[in-house]
DSSP file (Angstrom, degrees, kcal/mol; ACC not computed):
  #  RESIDUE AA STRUCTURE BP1 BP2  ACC     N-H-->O    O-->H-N    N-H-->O    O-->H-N    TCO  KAPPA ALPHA  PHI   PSI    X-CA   Y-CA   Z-CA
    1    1 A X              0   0    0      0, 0.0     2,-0.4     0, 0.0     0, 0.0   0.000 360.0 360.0 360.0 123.6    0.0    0.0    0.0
    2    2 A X        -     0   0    0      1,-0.1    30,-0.0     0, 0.0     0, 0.0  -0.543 360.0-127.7 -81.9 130.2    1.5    3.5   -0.9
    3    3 A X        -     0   0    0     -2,-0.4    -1,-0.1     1,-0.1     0, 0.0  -0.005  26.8-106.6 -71.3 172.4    2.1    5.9    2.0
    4    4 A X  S    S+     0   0    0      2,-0.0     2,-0.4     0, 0.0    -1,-0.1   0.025  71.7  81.6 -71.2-172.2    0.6    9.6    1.8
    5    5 A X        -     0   0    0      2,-0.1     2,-0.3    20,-0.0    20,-0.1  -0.787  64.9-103.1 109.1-148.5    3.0   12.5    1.2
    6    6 A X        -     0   0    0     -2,-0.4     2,-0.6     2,-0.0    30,-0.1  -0.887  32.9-103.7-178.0 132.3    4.7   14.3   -1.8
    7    7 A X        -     0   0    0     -2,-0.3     2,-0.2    29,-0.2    -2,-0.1  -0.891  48.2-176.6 -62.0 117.8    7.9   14.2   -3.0
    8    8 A X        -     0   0    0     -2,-0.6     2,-0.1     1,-0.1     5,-0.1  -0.709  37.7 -73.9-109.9 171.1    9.6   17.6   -1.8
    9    9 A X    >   -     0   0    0     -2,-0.2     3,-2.2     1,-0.1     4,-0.3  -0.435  46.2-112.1 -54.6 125.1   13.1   19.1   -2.4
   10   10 A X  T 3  S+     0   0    0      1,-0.3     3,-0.2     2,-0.1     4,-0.2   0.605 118.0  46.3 -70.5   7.6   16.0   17.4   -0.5
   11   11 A X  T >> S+     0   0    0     -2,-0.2     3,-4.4     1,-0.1     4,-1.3   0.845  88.0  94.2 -92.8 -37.3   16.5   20.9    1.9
   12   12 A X  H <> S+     0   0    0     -3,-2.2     4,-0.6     1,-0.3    -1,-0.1   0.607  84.3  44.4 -48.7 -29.8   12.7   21.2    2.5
   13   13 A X  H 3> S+     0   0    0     -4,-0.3     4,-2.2    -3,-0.2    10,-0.4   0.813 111.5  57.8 -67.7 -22.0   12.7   19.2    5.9
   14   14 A X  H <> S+     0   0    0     -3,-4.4     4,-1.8    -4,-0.2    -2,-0.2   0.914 113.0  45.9 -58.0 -57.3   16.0   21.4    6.9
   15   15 A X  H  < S+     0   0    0     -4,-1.3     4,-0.2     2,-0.2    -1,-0.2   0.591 102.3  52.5 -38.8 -47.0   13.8   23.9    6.4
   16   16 A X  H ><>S+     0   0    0     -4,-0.6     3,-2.9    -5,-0.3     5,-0.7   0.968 109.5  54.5 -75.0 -71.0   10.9   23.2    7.9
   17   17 A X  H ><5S+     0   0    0     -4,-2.2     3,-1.4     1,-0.2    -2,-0.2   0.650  98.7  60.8 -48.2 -27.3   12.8   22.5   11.3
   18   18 A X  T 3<5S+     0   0    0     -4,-1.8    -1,-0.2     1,-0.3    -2,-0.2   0.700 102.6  54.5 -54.6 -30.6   14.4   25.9   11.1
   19   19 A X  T < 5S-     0   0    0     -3,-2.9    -1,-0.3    -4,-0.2    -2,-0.2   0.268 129.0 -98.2 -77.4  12.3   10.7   27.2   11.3
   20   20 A X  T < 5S+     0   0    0     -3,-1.4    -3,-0.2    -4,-0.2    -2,-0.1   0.256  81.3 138.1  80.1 -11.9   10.1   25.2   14.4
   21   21 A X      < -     0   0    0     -5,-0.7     2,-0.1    -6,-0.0    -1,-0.1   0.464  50.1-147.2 -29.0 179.8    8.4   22.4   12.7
   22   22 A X        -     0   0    0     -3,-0.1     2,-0.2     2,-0.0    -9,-0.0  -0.434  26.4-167.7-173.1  82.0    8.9   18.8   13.3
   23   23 A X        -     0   0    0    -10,-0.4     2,-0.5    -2,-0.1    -6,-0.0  -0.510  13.2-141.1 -90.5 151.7    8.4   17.2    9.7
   24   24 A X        +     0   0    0     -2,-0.2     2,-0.3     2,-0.0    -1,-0.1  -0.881  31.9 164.0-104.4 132.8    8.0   13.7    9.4
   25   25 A X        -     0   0    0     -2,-0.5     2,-0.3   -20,-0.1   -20,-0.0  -0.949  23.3-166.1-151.4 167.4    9.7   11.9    6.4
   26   26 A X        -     0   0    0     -2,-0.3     2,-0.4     0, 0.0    -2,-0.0  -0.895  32.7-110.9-137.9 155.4   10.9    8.7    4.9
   27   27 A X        -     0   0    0     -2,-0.3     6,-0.1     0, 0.0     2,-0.0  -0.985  33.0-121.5 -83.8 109.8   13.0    8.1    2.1
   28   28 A X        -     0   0    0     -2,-0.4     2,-0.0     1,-0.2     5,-0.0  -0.244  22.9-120.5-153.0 118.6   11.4    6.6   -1.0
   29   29 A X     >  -     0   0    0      1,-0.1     4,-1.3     4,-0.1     3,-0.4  -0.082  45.3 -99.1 -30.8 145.4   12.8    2.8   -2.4
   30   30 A X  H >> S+     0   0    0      1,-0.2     4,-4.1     2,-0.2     3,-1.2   0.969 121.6  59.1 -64.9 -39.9   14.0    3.4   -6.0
   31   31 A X  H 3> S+     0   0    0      1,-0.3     4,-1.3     2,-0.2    -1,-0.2   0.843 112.9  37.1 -55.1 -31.3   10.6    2.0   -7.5
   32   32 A X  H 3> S+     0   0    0     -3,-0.4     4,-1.2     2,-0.2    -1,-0.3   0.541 110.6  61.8-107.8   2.0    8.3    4.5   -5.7
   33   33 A X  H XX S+     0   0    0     -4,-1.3     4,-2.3    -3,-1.2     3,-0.6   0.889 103.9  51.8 -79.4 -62.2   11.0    7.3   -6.1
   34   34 A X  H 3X S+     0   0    0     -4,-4.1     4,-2.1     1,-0.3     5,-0.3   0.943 113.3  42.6 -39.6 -53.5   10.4    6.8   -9.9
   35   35 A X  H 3X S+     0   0    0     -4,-1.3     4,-1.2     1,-0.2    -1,-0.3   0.925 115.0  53.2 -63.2 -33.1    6.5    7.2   -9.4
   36   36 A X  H XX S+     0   0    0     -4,-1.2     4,-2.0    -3,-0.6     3,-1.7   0.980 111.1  43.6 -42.9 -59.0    7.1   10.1   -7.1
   37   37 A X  H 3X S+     0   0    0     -4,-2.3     4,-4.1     1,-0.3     5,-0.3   0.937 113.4  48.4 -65.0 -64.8    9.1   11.7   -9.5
   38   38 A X  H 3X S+     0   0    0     -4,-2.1     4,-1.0    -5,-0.3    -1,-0.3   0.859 115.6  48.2 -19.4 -52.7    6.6   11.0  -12.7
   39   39 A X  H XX S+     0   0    0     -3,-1.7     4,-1.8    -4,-1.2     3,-1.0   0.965 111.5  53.4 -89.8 -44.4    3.9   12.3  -10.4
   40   40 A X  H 3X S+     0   0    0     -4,-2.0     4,-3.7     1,-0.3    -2,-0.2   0.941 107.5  50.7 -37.4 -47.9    6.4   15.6   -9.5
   41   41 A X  H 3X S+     0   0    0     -4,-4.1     4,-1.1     1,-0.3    -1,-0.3   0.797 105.7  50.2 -78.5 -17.5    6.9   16.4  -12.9
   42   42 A X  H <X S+     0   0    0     -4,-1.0     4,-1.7    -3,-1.0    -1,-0.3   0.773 111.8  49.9 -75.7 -17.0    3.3   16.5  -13.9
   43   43 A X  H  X S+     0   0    0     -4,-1.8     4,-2.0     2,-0.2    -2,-0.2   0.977 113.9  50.2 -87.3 -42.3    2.4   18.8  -10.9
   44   44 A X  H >X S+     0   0    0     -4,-3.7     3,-1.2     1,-0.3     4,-1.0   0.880 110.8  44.9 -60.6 -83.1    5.4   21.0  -12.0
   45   45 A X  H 3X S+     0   0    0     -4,-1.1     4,-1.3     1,-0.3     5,-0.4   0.727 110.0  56.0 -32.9 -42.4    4.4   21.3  -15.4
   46   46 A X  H 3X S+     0   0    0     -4,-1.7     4,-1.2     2,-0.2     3,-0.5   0.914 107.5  48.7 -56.2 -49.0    1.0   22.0  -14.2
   47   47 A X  H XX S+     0   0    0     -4,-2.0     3,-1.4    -3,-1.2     4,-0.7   0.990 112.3  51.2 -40.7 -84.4    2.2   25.0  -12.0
   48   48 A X  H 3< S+     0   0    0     -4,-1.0     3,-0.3     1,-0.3    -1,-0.3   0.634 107.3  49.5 -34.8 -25.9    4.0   26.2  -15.0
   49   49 A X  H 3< S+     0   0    0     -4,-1.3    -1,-0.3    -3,-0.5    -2,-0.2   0.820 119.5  40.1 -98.8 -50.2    0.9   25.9  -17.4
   50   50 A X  H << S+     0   0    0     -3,-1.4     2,-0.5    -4,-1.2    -2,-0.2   0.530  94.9 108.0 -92.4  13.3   -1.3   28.0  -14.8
   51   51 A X  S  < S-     0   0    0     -4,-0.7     8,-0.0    -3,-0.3    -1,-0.0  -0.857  71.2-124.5-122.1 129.7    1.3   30.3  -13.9
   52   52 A X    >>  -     0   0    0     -2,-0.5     4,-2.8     3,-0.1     3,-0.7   0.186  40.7 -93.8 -86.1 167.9    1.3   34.0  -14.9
   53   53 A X  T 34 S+     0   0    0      1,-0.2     4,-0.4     2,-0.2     3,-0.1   0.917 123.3  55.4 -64.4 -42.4    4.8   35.4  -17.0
   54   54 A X  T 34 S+     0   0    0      1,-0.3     3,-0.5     2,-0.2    -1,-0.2   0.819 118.0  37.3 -71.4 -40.7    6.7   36.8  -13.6
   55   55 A X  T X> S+     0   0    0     -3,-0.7     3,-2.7     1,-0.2     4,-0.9   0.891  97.4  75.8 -81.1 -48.1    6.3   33.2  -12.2
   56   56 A X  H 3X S+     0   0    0     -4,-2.8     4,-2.4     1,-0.3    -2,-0.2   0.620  86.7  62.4 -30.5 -33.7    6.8   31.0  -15.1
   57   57 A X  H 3> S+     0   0    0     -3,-0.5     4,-0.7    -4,-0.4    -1,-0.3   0.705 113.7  37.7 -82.3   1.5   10.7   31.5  -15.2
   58   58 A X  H <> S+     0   0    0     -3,-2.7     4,-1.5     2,-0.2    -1,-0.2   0.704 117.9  49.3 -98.5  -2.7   10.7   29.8  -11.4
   59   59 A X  H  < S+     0   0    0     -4,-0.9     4,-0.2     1,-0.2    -3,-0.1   0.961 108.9  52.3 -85.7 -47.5    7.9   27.2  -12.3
   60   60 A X  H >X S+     0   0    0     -4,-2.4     4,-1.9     2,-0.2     3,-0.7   0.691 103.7  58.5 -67.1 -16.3    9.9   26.3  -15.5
   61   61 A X  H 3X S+     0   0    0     -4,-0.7     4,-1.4     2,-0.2     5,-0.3   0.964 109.0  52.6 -67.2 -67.5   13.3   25.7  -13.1
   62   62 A X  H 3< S+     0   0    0     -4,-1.5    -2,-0.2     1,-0.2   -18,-0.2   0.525 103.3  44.7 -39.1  -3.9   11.2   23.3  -11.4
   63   63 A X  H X> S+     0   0    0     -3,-0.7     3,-1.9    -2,-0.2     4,-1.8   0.837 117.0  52.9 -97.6 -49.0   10.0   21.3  -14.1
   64   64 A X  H 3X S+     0   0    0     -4,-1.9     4,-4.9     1,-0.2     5,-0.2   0.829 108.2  51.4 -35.1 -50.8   14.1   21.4  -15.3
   65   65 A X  H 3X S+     0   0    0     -4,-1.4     4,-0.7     1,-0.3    -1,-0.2   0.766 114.5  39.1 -76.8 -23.5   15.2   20.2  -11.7
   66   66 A X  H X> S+     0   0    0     -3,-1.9     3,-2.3    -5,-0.3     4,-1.5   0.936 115.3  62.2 -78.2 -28.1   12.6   16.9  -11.7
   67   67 A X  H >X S+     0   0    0     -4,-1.8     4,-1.9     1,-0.3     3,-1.2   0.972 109.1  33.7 -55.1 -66.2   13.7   16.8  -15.3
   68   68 A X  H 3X S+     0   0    0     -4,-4.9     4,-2.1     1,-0.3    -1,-0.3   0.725 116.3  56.7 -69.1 -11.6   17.3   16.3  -14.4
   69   69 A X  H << S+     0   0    0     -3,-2.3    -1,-0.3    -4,-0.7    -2,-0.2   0.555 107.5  49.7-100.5  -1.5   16.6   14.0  -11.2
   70   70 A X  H << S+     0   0    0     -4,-1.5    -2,-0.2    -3,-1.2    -3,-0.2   0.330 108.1  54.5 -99.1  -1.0   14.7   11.7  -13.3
   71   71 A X  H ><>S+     0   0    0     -4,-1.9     3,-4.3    -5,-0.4     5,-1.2   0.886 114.4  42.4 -61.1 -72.3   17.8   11.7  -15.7
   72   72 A X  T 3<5S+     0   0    0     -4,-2.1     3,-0.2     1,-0.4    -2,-0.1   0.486 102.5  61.8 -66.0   3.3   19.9   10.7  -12.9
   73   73 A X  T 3 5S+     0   0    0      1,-0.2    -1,-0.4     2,-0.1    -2,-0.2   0.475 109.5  45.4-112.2  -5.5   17.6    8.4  -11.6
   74   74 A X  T < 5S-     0   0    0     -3,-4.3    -2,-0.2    -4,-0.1    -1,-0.2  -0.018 124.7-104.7-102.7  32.3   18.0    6.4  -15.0
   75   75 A X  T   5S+     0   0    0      1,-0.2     2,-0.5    -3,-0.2    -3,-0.2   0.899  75.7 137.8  55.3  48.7   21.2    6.9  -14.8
   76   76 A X      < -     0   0    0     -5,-1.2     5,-0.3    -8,-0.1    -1,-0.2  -0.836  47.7-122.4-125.6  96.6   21.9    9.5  -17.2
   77   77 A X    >>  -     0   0    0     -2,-0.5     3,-3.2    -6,-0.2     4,-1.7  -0.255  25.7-115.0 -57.4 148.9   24.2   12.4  -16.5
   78   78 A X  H 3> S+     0   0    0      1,-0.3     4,-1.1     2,-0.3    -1,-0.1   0.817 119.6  50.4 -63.8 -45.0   23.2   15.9  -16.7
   79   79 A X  H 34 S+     0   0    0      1,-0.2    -1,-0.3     2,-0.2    -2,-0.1   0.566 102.5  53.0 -11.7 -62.5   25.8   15.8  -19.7
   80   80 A X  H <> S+     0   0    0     -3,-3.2     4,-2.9     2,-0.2    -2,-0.3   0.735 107.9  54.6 -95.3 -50.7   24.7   12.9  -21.5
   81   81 A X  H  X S+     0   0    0     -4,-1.7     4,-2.7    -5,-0.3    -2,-0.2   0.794 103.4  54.7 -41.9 -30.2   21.0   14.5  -21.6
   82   82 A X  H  < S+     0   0    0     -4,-1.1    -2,-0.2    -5,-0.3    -1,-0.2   0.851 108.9  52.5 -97.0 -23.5   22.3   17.7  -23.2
   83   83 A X  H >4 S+     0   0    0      2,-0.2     3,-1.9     1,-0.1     5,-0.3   0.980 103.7  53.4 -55.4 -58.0   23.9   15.4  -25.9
   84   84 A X  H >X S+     0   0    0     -4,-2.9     4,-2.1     1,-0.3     3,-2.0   0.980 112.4  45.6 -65.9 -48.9   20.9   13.7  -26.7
   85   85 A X  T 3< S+     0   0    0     -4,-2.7    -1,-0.3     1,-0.3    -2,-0.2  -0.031 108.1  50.2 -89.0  50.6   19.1   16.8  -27.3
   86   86 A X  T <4 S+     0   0    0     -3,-1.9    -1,-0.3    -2,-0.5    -2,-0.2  -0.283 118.9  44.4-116.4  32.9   21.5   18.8  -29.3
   87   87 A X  T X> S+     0   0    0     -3,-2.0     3,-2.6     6,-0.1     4,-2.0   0.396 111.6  47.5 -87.4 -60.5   21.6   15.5  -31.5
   88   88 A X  H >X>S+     0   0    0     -4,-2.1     4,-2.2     1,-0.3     3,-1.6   0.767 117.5  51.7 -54.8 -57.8   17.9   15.2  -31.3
   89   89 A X  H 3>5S+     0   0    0      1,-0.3     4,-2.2     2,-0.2    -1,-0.3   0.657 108.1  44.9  -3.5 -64.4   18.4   19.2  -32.3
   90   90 A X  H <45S+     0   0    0     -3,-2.6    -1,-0.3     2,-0.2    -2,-0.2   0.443 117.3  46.9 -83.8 -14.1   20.6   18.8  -35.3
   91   91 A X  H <<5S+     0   0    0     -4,-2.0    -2,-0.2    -3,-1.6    -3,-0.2   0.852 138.0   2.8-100.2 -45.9   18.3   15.8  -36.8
   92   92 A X  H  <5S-     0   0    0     -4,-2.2     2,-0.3     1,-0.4    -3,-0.2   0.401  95.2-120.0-137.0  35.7   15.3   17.7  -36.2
   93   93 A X     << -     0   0    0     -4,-2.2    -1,-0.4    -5,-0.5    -2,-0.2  -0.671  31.0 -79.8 111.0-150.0   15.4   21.2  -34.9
   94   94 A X        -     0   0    0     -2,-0.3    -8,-0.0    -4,-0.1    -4,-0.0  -0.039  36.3-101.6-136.3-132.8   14.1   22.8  -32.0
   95   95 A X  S >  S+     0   0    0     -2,-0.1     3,-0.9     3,-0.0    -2,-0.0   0.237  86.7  99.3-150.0  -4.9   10.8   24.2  -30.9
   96   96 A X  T 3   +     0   0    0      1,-0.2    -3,-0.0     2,-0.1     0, 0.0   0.510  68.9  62.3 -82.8  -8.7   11.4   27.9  -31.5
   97   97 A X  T 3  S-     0   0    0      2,-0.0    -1,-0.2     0, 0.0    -2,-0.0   0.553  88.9-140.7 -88.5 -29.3    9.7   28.6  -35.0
   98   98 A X    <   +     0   0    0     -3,-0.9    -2,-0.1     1,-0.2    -3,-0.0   0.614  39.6 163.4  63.7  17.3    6.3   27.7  -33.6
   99   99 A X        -     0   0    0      1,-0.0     2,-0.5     2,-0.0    -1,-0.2  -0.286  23.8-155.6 -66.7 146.5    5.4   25.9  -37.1
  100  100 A X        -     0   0    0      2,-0.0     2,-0.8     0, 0.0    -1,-0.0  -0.995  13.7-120.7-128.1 134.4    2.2   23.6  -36.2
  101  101 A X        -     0   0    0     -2,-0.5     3,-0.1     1,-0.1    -2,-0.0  -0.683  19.9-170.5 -70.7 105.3    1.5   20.6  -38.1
  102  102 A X        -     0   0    0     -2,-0.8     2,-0.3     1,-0.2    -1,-0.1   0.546  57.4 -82.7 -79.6  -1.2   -1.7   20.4  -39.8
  103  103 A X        -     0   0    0      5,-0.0     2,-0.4     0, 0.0    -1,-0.2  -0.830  55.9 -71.2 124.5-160.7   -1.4   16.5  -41.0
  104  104 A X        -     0   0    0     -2,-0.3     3,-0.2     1,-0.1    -3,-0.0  -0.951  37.0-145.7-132.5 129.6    0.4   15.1  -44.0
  105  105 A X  S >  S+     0   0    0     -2,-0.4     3,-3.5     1,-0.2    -1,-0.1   0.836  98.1  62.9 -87.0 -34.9   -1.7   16.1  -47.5
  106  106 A X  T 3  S+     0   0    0      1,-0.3    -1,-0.2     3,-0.0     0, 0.0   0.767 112.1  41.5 -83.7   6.0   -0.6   12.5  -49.2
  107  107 A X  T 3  S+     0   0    0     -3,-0.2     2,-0.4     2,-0.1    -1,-0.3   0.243  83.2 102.3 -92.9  29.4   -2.6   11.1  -46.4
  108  108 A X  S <  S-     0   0    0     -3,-3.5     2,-0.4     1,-0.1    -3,-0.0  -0.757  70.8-127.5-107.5 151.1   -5.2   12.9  -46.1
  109  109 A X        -     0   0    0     -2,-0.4    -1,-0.1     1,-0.1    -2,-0.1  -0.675   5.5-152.5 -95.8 145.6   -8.7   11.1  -47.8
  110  110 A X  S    S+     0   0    0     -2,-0.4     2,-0.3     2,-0.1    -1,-0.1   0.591  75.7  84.4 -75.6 -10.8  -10.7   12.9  -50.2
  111  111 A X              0   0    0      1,-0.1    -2,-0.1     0, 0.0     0, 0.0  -0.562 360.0 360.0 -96.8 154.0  -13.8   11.3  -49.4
  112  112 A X              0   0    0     -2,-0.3    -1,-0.1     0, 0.0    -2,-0.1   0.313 360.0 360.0-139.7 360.0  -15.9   12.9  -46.1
């Protein structure tokens, strides 16, 4: 059965106790660190999506920072990601033009 809680940021109990708190935490088995992390990175993205321009560049460091702890948690250095996308770059671009794909015309059928 999976316990309640969140994945937070590793200072965020440090934190808490310096406010006079007394958080209780557990450290998460790799299998349920992966699902944490999965579940982090939609909430971060979500925050980012609803979040107005002055707040979007901190939401979007947060989606970076599960980005890169779910790298390392497959055992991919921060490195070795920024290779695979500036290949994936140089075979097929970026994101910065904003072209949207309307379909492919020699598939499309003429009959409706």
């Amino acid at each position: 059965m999976r316990k309640a809680g969140k994945l937070v940021r590793d200072k965020i109990p440090e934190i808490i106790r310096q406010d006079g708190g007394d958080p209780t935490t557990y450290i998460a088995e790799n299998a349920e660190y992966m699902e944490r992390l999965r579940e982090k990175l939609n909430e971060e993205v979500q925050e980012f999506l609803d979040a107005d321009e002055a707040e979007a560049p901190e939401e979007l460091a947060d989606v970076l920072e599960v980005v890169r702890a779910l790298a390392q948690s497959l055992g991919i250095e921060a490195a070795e990601l920024e290779r695979i996308r500036q290949r994936k770059f140089q075979a097929k671009g970026g994101f910065t033009r904003g072209i949207i794909w309307l379909g492919d015309k020699a598939n499309e059928s003429t009959g409706s």
